[in-house]
N, CA, C and O atoms as a Maestro MAE file, in Angstrom:
{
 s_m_m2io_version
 :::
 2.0.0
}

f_m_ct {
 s_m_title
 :::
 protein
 m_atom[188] {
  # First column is atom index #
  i_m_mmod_type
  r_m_x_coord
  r_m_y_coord
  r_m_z_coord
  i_m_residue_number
  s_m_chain_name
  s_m_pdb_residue_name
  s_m_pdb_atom_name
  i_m_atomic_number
  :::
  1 25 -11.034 -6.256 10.832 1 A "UNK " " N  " 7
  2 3 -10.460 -5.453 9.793 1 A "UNK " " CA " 6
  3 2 -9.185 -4.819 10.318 1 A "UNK " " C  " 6
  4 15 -9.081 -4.466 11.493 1 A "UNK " " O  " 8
  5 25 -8.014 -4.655 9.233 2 A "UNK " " N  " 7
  6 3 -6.756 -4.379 10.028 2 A "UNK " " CA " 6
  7 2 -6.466 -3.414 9.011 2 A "UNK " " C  " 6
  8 15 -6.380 -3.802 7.845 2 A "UNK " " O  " 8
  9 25 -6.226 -1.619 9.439 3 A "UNK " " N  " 7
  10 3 -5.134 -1.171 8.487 3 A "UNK " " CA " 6
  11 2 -4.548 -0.436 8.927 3 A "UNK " " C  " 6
  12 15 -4.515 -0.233 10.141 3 A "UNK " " O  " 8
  13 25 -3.599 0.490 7.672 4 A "UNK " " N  " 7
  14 3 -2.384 1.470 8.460 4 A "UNK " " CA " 6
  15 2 -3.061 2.560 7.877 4 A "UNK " " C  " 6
  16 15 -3.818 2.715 6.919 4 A "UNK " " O  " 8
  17 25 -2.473 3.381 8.890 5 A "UNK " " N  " 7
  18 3 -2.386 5.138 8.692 5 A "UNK " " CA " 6
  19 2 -1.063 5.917 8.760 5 A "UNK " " C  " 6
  20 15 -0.272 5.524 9.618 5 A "UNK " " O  " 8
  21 25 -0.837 6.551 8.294 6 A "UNK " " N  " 7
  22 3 0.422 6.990 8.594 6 A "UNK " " CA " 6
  23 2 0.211 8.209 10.205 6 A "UNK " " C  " 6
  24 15 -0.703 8.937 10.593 6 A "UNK " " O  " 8
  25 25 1.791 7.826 10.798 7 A "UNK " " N  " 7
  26 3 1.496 8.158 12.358 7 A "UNK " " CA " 6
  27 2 0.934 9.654 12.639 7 A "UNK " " C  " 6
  28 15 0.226 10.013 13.580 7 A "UNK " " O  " 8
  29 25 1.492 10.504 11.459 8 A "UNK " " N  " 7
  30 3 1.078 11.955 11.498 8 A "UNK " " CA " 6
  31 2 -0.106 12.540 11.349 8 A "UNK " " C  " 6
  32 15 -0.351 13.740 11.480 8 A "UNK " " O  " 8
  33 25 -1.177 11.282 10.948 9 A "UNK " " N  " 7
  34 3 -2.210 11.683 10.335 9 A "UNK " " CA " 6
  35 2 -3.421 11.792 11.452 9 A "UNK " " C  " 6
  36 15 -4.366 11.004 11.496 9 A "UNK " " O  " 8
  37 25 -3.245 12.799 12.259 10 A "UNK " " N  " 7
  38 3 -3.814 12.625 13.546 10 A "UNK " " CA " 6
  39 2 -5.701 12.835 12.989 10 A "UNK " " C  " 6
  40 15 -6.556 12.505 13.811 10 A "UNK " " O  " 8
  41 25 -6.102 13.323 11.750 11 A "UNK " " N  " 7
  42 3 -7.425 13.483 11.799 11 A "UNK " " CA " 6
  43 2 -7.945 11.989 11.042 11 A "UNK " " C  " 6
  44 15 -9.163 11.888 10.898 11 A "UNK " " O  " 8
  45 25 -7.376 11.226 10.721 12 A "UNK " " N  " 7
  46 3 -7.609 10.218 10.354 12 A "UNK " " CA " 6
  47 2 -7.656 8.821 11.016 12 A "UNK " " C  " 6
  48 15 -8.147 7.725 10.744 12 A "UNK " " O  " 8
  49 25 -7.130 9.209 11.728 13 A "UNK " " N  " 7
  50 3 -6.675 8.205 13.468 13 A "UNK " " CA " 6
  51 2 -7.467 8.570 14.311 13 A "UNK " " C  " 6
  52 15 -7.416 7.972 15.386 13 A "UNK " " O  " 8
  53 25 -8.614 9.811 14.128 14 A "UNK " " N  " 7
  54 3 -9.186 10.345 15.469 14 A "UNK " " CA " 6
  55 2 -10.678 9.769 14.657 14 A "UNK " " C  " 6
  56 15 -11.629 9.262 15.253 14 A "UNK " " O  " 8
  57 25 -10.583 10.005 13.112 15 A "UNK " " N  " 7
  58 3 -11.875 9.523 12.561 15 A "UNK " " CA " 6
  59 2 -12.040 7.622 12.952 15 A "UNK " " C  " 6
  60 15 -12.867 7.261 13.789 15 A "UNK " " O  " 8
  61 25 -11.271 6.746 12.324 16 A "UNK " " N  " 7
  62 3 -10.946 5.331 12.703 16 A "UNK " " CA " 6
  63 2 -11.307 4.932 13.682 16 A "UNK " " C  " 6
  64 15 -11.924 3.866 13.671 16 A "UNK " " O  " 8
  65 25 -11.015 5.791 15.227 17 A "UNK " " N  " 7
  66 3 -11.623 5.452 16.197 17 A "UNK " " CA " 6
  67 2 -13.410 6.030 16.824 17 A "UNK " " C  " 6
  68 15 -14.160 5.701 17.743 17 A "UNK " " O  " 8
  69 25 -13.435 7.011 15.717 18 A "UNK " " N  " 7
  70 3 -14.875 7.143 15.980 18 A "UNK " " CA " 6
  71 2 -15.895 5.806 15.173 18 A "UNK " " C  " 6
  72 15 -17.096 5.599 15.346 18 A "UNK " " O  " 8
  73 25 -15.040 5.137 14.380 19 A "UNK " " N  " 7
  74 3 -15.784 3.840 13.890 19 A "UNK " " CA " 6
  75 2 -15.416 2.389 14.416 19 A "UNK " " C  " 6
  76 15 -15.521 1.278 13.896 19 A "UNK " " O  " 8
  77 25 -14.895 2.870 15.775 20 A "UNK " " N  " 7
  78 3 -14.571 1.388 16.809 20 A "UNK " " CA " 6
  79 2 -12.945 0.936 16.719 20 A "UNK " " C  " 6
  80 15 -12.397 0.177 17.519 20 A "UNK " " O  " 8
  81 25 -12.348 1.539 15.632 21 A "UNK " " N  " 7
  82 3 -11.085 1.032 15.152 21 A "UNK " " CA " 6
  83 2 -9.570 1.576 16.711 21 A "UNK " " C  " 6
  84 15 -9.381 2.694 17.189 21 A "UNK " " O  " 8
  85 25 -9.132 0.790 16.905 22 A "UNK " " N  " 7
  86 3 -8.353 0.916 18.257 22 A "UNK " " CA " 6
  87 2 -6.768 0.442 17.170 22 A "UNK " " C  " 6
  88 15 -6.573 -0.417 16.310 22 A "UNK " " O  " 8
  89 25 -6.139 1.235 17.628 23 A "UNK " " N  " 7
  90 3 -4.095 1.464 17.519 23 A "UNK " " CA " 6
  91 2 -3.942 -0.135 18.257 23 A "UNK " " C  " 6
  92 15 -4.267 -0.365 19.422 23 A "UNK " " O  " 8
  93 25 -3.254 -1.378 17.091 24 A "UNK " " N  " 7
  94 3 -2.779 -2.548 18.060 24 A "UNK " " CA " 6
  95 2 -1.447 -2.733 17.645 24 A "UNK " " C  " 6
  96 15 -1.106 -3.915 17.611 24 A "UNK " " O  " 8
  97 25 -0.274 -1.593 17.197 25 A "UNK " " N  " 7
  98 3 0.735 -1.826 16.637 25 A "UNK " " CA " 6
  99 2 1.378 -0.249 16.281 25 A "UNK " " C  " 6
  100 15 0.875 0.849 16.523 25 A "UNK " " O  " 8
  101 25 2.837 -0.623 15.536 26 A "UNK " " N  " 7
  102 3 3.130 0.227 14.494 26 A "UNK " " CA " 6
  103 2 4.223 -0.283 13.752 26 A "UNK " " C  " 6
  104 15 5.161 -0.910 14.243 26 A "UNK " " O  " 8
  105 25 4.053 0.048 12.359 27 A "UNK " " N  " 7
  106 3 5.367 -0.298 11.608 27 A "UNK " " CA " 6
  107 2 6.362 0.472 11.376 27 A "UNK " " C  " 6
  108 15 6.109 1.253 10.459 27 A "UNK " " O  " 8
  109 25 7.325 0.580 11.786 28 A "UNK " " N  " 7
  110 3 8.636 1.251 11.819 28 A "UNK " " CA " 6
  111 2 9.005 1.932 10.351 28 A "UNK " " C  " 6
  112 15 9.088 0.995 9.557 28 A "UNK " " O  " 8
  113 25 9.218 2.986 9.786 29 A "UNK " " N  " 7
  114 3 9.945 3.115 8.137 29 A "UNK " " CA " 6
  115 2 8.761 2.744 6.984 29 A "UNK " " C  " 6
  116 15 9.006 2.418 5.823 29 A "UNK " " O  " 8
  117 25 7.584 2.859 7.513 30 A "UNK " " N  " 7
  118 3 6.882 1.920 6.288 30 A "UNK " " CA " 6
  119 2 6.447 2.828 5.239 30 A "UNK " " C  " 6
  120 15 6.517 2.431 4.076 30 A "UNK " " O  " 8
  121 25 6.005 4.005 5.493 31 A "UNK " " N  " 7
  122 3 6.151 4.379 4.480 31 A "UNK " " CA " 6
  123 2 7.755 4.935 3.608 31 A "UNK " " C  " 6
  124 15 8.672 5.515 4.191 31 A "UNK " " O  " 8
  125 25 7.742 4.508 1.871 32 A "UNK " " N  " 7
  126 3 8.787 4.878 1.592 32 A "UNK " " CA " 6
  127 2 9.135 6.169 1.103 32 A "UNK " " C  " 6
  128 15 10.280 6.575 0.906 32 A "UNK " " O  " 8
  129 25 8.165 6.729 0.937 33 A "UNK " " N  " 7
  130 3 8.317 8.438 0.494 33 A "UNK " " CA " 6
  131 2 9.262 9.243 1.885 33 A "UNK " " C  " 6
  132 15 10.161 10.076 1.774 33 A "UNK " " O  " 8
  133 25 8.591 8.557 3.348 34 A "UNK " " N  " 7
  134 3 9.105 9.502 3.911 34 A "UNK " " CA " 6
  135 2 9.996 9.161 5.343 34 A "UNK " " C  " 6
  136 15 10.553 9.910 6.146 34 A "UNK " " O  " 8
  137 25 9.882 7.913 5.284 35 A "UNK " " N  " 7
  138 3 9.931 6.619 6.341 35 A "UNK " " CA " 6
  139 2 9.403 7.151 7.620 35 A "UNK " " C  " 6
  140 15 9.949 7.239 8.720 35 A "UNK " " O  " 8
  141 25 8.174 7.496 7.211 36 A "UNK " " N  " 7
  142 3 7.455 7.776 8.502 36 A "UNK " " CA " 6
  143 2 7.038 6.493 8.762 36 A "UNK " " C  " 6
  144 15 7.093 5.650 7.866 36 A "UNK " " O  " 8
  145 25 6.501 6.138 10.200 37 A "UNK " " N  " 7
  146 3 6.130 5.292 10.905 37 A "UNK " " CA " 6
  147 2 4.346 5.045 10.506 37 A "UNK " " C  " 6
  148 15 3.629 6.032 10.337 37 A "UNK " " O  " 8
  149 25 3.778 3.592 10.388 38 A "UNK " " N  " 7
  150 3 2.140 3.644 9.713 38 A "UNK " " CA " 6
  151 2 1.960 3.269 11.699 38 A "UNK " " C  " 6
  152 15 2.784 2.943 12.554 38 A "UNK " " O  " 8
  153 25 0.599 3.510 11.729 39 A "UNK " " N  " 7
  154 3 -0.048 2.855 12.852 39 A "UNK " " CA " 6
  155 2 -1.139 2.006 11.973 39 A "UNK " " C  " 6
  156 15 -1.764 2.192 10.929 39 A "UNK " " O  " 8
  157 25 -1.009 0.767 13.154 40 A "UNK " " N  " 7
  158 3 -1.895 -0.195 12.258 40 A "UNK " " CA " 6
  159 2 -2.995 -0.246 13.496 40 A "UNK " " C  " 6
  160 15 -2.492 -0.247 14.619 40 A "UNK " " O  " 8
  161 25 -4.109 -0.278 13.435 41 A "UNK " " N  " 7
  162 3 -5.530 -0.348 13.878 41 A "UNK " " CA " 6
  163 2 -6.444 -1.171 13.551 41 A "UNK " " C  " 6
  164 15 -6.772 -1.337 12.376 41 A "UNK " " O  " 8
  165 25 -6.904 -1.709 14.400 42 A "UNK " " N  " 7
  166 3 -7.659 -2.917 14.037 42 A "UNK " " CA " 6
  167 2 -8.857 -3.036 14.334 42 A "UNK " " C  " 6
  168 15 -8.669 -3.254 15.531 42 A "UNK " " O  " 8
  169 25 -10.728 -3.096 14.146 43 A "UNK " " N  " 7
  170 3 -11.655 -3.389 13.854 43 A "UNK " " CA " 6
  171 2 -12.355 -4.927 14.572 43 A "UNK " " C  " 6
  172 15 -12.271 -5.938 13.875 43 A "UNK " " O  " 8
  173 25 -12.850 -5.002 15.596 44 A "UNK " " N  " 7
  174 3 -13.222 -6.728 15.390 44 A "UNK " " CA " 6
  175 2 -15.063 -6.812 14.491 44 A "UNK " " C  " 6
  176 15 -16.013 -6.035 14.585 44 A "UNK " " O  " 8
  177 25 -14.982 -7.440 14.101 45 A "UNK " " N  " 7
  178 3 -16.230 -7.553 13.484 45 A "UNK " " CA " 6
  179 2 -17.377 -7.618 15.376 45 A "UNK " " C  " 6
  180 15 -17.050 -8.009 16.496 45 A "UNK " " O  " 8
  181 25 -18.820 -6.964 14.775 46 A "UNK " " N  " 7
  182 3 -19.401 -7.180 16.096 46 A "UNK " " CA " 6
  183 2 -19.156 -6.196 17.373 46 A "UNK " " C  " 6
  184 15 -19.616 -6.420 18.492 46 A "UNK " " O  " 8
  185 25 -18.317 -5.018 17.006 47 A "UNK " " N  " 7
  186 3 -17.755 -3.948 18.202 47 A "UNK " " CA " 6
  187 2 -18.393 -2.906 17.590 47 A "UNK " " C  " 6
  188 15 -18.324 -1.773 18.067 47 A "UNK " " O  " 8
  :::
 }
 m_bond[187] {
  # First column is bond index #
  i_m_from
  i_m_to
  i_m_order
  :::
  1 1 2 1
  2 2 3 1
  3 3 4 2
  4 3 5 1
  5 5 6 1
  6 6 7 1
  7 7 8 2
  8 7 9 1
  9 9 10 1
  10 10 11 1
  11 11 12 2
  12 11 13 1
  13 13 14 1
  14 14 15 1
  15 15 16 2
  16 15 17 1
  17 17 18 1
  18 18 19 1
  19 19 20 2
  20 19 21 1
  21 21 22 1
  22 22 23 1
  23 23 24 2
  24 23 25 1
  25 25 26 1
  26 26 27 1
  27 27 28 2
  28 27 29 1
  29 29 30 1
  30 30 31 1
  31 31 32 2
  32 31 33 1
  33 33 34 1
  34 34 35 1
  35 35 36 2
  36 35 37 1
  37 37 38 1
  38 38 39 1
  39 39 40 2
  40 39 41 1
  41 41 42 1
  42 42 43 1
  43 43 44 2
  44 43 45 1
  45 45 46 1
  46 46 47 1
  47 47 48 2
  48 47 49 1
  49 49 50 1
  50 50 51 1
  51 51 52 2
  52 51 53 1
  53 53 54 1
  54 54 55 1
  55 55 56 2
  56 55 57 1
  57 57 58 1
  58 58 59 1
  59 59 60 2
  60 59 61 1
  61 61 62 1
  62 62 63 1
  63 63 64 2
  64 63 65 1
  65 65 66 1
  66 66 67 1
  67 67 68 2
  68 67 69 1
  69 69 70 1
  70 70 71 1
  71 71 72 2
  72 71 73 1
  73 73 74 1
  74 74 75 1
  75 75 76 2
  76 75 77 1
  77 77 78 1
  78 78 79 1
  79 79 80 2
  80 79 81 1
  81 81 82 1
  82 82 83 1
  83 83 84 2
  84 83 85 1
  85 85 86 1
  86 86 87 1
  87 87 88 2
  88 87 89 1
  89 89 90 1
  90 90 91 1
  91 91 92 2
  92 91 93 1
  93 93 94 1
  94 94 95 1
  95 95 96 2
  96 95 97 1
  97 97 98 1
  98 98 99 1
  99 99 100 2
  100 99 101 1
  101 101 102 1
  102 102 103 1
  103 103 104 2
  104 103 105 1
  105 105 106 1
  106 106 107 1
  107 107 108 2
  108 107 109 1
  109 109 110 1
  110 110 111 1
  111 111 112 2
  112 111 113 1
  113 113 114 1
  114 114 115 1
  115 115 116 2
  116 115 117 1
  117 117 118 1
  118 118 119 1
  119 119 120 2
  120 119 121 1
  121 121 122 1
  122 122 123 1
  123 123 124 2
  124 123 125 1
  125 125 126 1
  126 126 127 1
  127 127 128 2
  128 127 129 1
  129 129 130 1
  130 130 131 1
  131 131 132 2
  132 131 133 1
  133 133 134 1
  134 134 135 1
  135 135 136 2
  136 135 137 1
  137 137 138 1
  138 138 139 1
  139 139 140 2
  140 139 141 1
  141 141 142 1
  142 142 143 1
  143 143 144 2
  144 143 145 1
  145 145 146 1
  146 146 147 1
  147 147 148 2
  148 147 149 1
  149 149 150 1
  150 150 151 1
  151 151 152 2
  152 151 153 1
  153 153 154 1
  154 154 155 1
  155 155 156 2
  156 155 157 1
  157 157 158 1
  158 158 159 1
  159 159 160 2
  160 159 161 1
  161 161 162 1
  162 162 163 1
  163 163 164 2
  164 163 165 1
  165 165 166 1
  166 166 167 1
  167 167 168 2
  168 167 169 1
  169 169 170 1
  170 170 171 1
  171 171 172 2
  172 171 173 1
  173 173 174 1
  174 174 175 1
  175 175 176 2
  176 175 177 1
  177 177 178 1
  178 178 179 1
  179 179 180 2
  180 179 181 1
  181 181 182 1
  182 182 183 1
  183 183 184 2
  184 183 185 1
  185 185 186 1
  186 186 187 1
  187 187 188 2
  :::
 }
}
């Protein structure tokens, strides 16, 4: 499973990894409201 968070969202990034989910990236500008930066996190099935 792969998704984004936006980078600021530190309680949501701290929850993600309490469900196995690990930071394997980031997208630069992605969001457009504020061009904050998303972190994308990724899931393997089986972890």
């Amino acid at each position: 499973m792969l998704l984004e968070v936006r980078e600021g969202n530190e309680g949501a990034r701290r929850l993600y990894r309490l469900y196995g989910f690990r930071e394997i990236g980031k997208r630069r500008g992605y969001y457009a409201d504020t061009g904050e930066d998303a972190i994308i996190m990724e899931r393997r099935s089986g972890e």
